[in-house]
N, C-alpha and C positions, 0 to 999 in steps of 0.2 A: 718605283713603288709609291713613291708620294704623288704623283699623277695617277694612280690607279686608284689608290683610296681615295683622293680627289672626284672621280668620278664614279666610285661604288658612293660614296656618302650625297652627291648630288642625284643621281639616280635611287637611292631609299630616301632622297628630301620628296623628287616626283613623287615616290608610292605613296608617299604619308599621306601627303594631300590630297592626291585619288581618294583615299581609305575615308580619308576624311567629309566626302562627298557623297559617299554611298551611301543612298537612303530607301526606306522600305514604309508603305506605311501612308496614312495622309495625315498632312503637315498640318489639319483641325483640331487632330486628335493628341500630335507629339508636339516637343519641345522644338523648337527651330533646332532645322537637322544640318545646317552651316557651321560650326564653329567659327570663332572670330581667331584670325593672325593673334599670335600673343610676340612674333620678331618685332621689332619695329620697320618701318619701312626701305630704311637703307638696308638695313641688314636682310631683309627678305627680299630686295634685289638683287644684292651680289649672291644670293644663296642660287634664284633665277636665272643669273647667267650662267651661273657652273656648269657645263655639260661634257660629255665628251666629247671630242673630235669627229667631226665627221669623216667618214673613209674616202682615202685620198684615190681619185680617178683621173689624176694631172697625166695618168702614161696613156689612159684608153681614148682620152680627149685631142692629144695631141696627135695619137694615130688615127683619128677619125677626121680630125680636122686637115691632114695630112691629102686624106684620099677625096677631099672637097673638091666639088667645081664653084667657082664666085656664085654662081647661078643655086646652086644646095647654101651655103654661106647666104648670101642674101635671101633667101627665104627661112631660114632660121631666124632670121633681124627681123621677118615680116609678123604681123600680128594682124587677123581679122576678125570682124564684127560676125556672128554669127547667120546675117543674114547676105553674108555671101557665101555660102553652102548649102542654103534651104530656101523652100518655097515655102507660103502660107505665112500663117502666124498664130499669135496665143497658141490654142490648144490645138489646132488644125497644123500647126508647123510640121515639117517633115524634110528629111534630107533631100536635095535635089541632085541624084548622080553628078551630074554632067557640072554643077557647079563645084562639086565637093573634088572629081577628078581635077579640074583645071588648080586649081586652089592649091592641096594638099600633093596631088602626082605632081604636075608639068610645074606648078610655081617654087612647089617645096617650103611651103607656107608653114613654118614653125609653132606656132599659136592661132588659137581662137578663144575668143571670150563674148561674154555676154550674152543676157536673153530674150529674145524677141519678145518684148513687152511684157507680157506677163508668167508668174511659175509656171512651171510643169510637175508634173507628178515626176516620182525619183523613176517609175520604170521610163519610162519617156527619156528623161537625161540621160538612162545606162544604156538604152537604141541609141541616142547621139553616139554617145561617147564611143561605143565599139565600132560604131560605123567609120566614125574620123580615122579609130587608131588599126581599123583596118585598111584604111586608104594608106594609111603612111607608111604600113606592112608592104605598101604594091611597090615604094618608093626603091631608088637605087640602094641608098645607106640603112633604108627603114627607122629614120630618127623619128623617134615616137612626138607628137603633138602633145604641147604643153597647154592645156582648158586653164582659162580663168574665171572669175566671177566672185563678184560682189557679195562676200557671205558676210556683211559688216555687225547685225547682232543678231547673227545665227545664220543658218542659210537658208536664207529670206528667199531664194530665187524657187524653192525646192519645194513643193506642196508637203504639208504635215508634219513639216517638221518644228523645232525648238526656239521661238524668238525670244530674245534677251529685252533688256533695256537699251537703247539707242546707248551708244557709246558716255553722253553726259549723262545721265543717268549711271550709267557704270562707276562711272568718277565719283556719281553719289553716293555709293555704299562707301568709300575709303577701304575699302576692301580687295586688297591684293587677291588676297586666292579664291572668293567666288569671280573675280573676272577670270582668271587662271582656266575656274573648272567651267566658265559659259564658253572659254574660247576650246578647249579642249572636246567639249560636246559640237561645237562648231562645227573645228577641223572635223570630226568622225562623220556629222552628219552630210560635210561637203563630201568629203573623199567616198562616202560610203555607195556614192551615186557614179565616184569615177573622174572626179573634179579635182585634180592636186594642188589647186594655187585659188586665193583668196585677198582679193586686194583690199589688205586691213591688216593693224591697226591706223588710224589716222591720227596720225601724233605731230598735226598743225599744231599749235597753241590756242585757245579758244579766247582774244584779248580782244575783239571787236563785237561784238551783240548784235549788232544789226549785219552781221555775216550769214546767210542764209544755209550755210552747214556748220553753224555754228556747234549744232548736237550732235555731231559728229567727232567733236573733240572730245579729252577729255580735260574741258575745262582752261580756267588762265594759266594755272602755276606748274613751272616746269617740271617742280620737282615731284606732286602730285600725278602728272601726264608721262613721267618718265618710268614711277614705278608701277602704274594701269599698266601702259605702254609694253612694259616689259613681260608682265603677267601674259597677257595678250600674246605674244609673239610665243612666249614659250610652250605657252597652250595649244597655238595651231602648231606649231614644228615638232616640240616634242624633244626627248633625246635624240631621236633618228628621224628625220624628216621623211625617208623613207616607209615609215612606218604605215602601214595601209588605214593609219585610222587618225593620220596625220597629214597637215596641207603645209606649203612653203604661204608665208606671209609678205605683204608688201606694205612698207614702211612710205607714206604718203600724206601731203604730197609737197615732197621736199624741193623746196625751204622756200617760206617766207607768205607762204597761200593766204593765209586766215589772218593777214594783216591789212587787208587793202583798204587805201586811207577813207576810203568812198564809203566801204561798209557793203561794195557790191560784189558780187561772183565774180573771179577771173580778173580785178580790175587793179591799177597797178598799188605797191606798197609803197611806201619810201621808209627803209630801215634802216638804220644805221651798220656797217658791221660788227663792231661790238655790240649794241643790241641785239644785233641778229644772233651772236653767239650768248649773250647773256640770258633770254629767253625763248629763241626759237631752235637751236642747234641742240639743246641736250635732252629734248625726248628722242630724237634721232640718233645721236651716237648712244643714247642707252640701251634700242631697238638694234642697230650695229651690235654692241658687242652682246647682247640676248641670243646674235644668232639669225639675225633676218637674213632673208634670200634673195631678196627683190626689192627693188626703192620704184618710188611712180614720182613727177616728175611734177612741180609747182606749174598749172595750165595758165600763170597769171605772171607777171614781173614785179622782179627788187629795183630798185634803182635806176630804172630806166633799161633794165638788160631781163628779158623772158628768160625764165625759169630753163627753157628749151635751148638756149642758146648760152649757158652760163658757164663756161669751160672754169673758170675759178672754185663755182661752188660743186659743180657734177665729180669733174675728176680732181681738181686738187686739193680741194676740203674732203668729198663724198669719199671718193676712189684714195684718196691720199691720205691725206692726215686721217682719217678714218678705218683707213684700210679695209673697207668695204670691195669684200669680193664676187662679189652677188652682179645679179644682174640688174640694168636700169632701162625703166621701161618707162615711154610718152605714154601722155594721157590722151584722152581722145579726140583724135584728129588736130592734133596742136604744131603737132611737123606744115601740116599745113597753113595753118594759123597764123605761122609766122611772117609768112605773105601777104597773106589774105587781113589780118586782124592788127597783128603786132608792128608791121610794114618797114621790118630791120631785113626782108629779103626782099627782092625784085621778083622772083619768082617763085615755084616751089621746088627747082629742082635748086637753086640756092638754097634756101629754107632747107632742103633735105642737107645738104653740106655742112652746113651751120651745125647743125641737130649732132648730126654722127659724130661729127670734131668737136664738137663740146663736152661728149661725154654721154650719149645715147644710145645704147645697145639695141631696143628692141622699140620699132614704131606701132604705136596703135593707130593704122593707117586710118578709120577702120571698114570704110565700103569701098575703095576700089583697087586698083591696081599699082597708082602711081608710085609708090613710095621702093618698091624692088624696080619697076623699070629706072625711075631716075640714077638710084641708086646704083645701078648696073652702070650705067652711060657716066655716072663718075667715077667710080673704080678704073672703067676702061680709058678713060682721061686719064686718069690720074691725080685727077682733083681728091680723091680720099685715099690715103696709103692703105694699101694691104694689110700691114701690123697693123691698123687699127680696126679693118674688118676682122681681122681675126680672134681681136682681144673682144670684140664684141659676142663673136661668134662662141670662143671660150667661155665666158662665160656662161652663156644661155645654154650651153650645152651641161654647164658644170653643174646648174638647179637639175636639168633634167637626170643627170646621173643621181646625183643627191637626193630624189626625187623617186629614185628606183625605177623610175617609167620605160628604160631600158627592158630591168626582166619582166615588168608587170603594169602594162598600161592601161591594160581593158579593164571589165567591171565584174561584180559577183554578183548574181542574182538576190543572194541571202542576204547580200551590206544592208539592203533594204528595211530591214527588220528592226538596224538601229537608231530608227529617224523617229524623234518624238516618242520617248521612252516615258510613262512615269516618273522614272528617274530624272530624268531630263527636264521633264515639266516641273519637277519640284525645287531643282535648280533655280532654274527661271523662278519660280516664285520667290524663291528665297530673296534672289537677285533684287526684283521688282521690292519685295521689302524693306530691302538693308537701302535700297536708292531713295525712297518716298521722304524729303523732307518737311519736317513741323516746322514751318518760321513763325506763326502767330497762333497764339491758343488765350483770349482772354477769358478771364474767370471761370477756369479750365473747361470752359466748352465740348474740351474734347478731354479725354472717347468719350461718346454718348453712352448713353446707359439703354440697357435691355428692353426692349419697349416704346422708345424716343420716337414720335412720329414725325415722318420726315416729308420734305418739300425737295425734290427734286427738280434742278432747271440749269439749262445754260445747253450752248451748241456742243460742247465737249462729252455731256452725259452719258448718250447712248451712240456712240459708233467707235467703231476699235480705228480707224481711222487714226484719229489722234492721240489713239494707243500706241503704236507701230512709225509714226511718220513717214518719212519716204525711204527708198532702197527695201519695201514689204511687197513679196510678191512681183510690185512694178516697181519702176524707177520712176515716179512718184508718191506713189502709196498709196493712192486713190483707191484700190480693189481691196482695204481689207476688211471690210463687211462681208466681202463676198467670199473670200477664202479664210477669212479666220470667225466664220461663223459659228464656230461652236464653241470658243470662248467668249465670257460674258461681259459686254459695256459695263461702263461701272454705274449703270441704271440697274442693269440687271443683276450686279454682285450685291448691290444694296439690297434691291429686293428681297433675295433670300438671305441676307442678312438678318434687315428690320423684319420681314413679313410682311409681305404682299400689303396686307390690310393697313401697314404705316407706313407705307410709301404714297404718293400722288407724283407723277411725271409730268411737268408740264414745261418744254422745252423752252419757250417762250422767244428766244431769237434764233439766229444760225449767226455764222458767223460776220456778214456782213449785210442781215438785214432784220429788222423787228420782225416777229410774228403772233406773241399773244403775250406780252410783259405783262398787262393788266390782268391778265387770266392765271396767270402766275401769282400775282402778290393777291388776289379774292383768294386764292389757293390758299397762300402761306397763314391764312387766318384760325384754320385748325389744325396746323399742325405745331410739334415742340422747335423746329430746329430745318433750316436749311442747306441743303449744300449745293453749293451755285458750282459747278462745273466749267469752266473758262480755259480759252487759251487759243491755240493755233490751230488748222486744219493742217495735214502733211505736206511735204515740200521739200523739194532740194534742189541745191545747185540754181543756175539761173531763174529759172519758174519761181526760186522763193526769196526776189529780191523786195525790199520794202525800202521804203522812205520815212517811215517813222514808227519806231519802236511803242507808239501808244498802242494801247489795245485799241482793239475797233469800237466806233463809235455805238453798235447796239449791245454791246458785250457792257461798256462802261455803262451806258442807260438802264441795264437790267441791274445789273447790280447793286446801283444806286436805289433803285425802285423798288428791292427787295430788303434792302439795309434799313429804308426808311419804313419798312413793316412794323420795327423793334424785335421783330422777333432773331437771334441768334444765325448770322449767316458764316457758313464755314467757305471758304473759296478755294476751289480743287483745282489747280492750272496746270493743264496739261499743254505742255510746250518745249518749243526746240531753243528758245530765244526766251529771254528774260523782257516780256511786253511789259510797258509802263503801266504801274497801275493804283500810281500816287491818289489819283482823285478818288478812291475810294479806301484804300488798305486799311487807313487808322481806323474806318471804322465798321470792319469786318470783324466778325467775333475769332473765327480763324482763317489760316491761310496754308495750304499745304500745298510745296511744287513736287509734282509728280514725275515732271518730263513726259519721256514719252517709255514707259515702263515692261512694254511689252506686252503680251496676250495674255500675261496672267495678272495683269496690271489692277485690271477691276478686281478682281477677288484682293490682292495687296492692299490696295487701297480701301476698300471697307472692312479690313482685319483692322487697319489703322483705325479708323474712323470709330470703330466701337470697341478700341483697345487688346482686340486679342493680340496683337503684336504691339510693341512698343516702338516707336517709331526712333530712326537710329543715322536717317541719311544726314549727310551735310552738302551747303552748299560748298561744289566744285568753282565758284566762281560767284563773280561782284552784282547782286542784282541790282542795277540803278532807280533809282528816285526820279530822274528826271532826263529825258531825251538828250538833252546837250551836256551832260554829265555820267561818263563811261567812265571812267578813272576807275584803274582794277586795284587788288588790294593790297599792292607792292607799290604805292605811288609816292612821289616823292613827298620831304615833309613839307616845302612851299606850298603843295597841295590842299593839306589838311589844317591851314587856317586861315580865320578872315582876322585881319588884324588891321581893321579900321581901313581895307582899299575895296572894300565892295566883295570882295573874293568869293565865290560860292563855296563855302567848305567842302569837305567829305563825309556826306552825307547821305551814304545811301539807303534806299531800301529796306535790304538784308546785306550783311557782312559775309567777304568770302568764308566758308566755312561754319556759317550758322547754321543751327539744327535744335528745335526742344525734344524735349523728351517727358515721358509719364513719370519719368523720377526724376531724383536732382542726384545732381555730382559737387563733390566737393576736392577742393587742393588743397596739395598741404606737401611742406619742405621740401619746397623746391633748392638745390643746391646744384653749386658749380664745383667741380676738381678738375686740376688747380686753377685758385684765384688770381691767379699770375701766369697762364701757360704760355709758352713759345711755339714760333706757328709751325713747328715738327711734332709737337709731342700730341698724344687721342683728348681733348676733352669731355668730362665727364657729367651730361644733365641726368639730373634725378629728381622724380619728383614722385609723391603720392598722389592716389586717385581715390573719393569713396563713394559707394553708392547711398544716399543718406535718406533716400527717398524712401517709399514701402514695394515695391516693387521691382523686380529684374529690370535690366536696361544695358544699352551696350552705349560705349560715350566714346568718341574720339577723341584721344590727345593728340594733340596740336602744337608744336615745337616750331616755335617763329623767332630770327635772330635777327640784330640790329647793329649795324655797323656804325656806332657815331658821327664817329667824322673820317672821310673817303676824300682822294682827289679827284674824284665824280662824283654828282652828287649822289647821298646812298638813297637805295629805299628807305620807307618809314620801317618797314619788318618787312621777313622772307620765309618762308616756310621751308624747313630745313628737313625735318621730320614728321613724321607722326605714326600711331598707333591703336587699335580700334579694339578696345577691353569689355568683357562682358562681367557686369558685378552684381554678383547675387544683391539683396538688402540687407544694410550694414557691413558688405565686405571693400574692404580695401585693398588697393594695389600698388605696389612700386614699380616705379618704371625706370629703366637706363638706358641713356641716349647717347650714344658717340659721334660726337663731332669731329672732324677732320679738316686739315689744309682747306679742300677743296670746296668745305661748306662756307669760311672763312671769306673765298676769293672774292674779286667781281671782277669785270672783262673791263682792262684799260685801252685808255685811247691808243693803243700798239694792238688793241684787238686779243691779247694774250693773258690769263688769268694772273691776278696781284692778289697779293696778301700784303696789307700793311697794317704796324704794330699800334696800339691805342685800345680804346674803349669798346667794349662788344655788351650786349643786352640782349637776354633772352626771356621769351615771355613765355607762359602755358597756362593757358587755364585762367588768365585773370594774375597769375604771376609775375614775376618777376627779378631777374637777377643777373649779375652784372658781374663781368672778368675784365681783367687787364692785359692785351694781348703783348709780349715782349718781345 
């Protein structure tokens, strides 16, 4: 009985939130159609994980696995690119028989993912997709083919449909349940095409800046990335992953990616393991027990040992202490890697050896053949036992059940219908709002007033490009001028903002070369107010390795050149990476980071700009001040002072978690119960929140604790919670926070969480206050 209420109350927690999402209407005319989380964030995780069971198919798996030849088993483990099944490419792509028989009949090719360079329209995917899962109808066992694809903020691969904010952006709204309902609109518009598996969320930790996916994350702090993270997963799975309006998620790319000490793609970390488990393990085990299906595979090394070959962290952290039952799946062409790049194998049919006994289920070989023939030739050795082909095979069979792709693998002509809904789009806006943060408004510059005539410039203005960054369309993002043409640059959201008549566009550089800065600042002579547009062009993964986090040198020239006008410059940075951009900041009138917000970005951002929305994001992370100065915002206290040896303090930029707002917030009685607790018993924070401003506004609280004295040394504070409230003007809020053991701990040199008894301090808001732990 108590398990079934269990799971009737977690499934009317799902409907609420749906309910809560359904909007009708344009969002110019109505009140923001989001509601803000009023749980706090722990507690709307564990609400998150609650689900029912999935239906057990341990008896159908084992008789199917039963009737296997190695030759069907090895091609379940196999995974291909999708251009070993088709001729052509872009929009000319088309199934190639004779590839797709050898593949999916004679090879027994388990998986295919990925797109041949650029979208397709959804009827185009739902001709792939039937066409595969009738070749694997022709098959002996007819095991249906498992499609993946990169649906990372939204399904980007899929013409017309629904793009989010890039993942850090997401982390900017602090907002559980709009990431919830962008992943849930995801899942439906991937599957709706025929596509059941989605490799996302990516719950790296975002602690390196010059990491070229770094916007990929969400963000440094774990605890932050743990509860997105979680939203996310539960969004694309669902209660029933089976659900046709529902995708299995992949938890990537585990462990230790987004830390390499270089700042490069792929290149290695050096992490301690209790580090590793004090900030990079627990968005992961919170993606684990949310319910993930799928883990993808760190393409980089810890320690001197590839992620690919790491049998400690695959199977007996992942697979073990985790109990992680899902399947584990290489990233691309990294089996190979290990010979060729990493050079811990002499060859690749070693490399393939390694891979499988480490703890690899499914390779994403992804163009040729090698990886089932080697494969084969060590089975028949005996160089890889049986039981572990099997528990391989177990697995990837066990998503596909879970998956429903058994009764129901093909596609519906009508799914189509639900790709890029109104509804949908107004999500995304929503999304793109609640992420947009204010870090600098002097002598409230901003919002402009009715009428303000503006001065438009910068490489970032007019092209959705560095709306969307990479994984839009292409796996670069280069084409989204071209396919997201009919939403508007944020040249062209101003325009019909201000009015055609008080706008002037005059780009004035690109990204790394002058082209009319002078033409630009004769510009800024009649008008009230500029907004200089800056940042990144799109990029991922290797392609967007840098060597120094300065903005590029005609972006900081224009700037400069525009500032020394006098006239009021606001600076719009749209970016995946936090560029330095000290030589100008103090003396910008405003500064607002946008990321990269998605196709309704420009419309978001000049709501901002002239106050119809009140701006609400906060920084997910540490923006630096200066290149050789990354220190996130959990660093130690040695850090944060000069005390007469030269020391560079801590002094960054913007503070993790900073954000203005059109109103003010005020605290007030913050309290601890009890002032003496023991580390078994719930502590109790409370604190008021008021709006004192003239205006609506939504404000994050912010719950950061401080362990005095540790025998490690502690951070300076930790973010333990927090909570994102909407307050009319003049209304207040109380808030209650529970703290528990496990917010207490940190990871001892034994690698295993401690609680030890002494001084604790919690801060919110500019507060602060202090328990004695017994």
């Amino acid at each position: 009985m108590e398990g079934k209420l269990r799971n009737a109350i977690a499934q009317i927690f799902t409907i609420l939130l749906l309910l809560q999402f359904t909007v009708e209407g344009s969002a110019q005319t109505r009140p923001d159609p989001v509601p803000d989380q009023t749980l706090d964030s722990q507690k709307l995780m564990e609400q998150l994980k609650k689900r029912p069971p999935l239906p057990d198919h341990e008896q159908q798996i084992s008789r199917l696995l039963s009737q296997m030849t190695l030759q069907e088993k090895i091609g379940q483990m196999t995974q291909f690119d999708i251009a070993m099944i088709t001729e052509g490419k872009d929009q000319e792509i088309k199934i190639d028989p004779a590839k797709l028989e050898k593949a999916i009949v004679q090879y027994g090719v388990g998986s295919v993912i990925n797109v041949f360079d650029e979208a397709l329209t959804p009827q185009h995917w739902q001709q792939f997709i039937n066409a595969i899962e009738a070749a694997s109808a022709k098959t002996r066992l007819k095991i249906p083919v498992m499609y993946g694809i990169d649906s990372i903020h939204g399904a980007n691969y899929i013409q017309n449909t629904t793009l989010f904010p890039q993942p850090l952006g997401m982390a900017a709204t602090w907002n559980p349940q709009i990431a919830l309902r962008a992943a849930q609109i995801t899942a439906d518009e991937t599957r709706a095409v025929g596509i059941p598996w989605t490799f996302s969320p990516v719950l790296d930790i975002g602690r390196q800046p010059l990491w070229p996916r770094l916007w990929e994350t969400y963000g440094e702090d774990p605890h932050l990335a743990s509860v997105i993270g979680t939203a996310m997963v539960r969004g694309y799975e669902g209660d029933n992953v089976a659900d046709p309006h529902h995708v299995a998620s992949s938890l990537k790319h585990y462990i230790g990616y987004s830390g390499p000490t270089s700042g490069r793609d792929r290149t290695p970390a050096l992490i301690p393991e209790n580090t590793l488990r004090q900030f990079y393990l627990p968005s992961f085990r919170a993606g684990v027990e949310a319910g993930a299906r799928t883990v993808m595979v760190n393409s980089g090394e810890v320690n001197g040992v590839p992620g690919h070959t790491n049998h400690y962290l695959l199977t007996d952290v992942l697979k073990g202490e985790l109990k992680f039952d899902g399947l584990v799946v290489s990233d691309w062409e990294d089996i190979k890697k290990l010979a060729s790049i990493h050079h811990v194998a002499a060859t690749e049919k070693e490399a393939t050896r390694q891979a499988i006994l480490a703890g690899i289920d499914m390779s994403m070989v992804p163009r040729d053949y090698s990886f089932p023939d080697l494969l084969t030739e060590l089975a028949k050795e005996g160089a890889i036992p049986m039981d572990r082909i099997d528990d391989a095979v177990r697995r990837i069979l066990r998503v596909k059940y879970q998956l429903g792709l058994f009764e129901h693998s093909t596609t519906e002509p009508g799914a189509v219908a639900r790709i890029g809904t109104p509804q949908n789009l107004e999500v995304s806006l929503q999304a793109a709002r609640e992420s947009i943060t204010l870090l600098q408004n002097k002598n409230s510059v901003l919002p402009f007033k009715q009428g303000t005539r503006l001065l438009v410039a910068g490489p970032t203005a007019d092209t959705m490009v560095s709306m969307n960054n990479g994984w839009s369309y292409t796996w670069q993002g280069d084409k989204s001028d071209q396919f997201a043409a009919k939403y508007p640059t944020l040249r062209k959201a101003l325009e019909k903002r201000a009015g055609a008549g008080n706008l002037k566009f005059v780009p004035g550089t690109t990204f790394d070369k002058e082209l009319n800065i002078q033409e630009a600042v004769s510009a800024a002579a009649s008008v009230d107010a500029i907004v200089l547009a800056l940042g990144e062009a799109s990029y991922t993964e290797t392609p967007g390795n840098i060597a120094d986090l300065t903005l590029s040198e005609p972006q900081v020239a224009i700037a400069k050149a525009l500032i020394a006008t006098g006239k009021p410059v606001v600076v719009v940075l749209l970016e995946g990476r936090p560029r330095i951009i000290n030589s100008f900041a103090e003396s910008a009138a405003g500064i607002v980071m946008a990321y990269n917000p998605g196709n309704m970005g420009g419309q978001a951002i000049s709501e901002i700009l002239f106050g119809d929305v009140n701006p609400s994001g906060r920084l997910p992370l540490t923006y630096p001040r200066n290149v050789n100065a990354l220190m996130t915002y959990d660093h130690k206290a040695f850090e944060d002072e000069d005390q007469g040896f030269g020391l560079t303090a801590f002094k960054p930029q913007f503070e993790f978690g900073a954000g203005l707002s059109y109103t003010t917030f005020q605290y007030s009685d913050l309290k601890i119960s009890p002032p003496n607790p023991t580390a078994d018993s719930p502590i109790t924070v409370s604190v008021k929140v008021s709006n004192t401003g003239s205006r609506a506004g939504k404000e994050v609280v912010e719950v950061f604790l401080r362990d005095v004295v540790a025998t490690i040394t502690p951070p300076g504070k930790r973010l333990v919670r927090f909570a994102k409230v909407d307050l009319q003007p003049g209304a207040t809020q109380s808030l209650s926070f529970t703290l528990n053991n496990a917010d207490l701990s940190f990871i001892g040199l034994d690698n295993k969480p401690k609680v030890e008894p002494g001084e604790f301090q919690v801060f919110v808001g500019g507060l602060k206050a202090s328990f004695n732990l017994q």
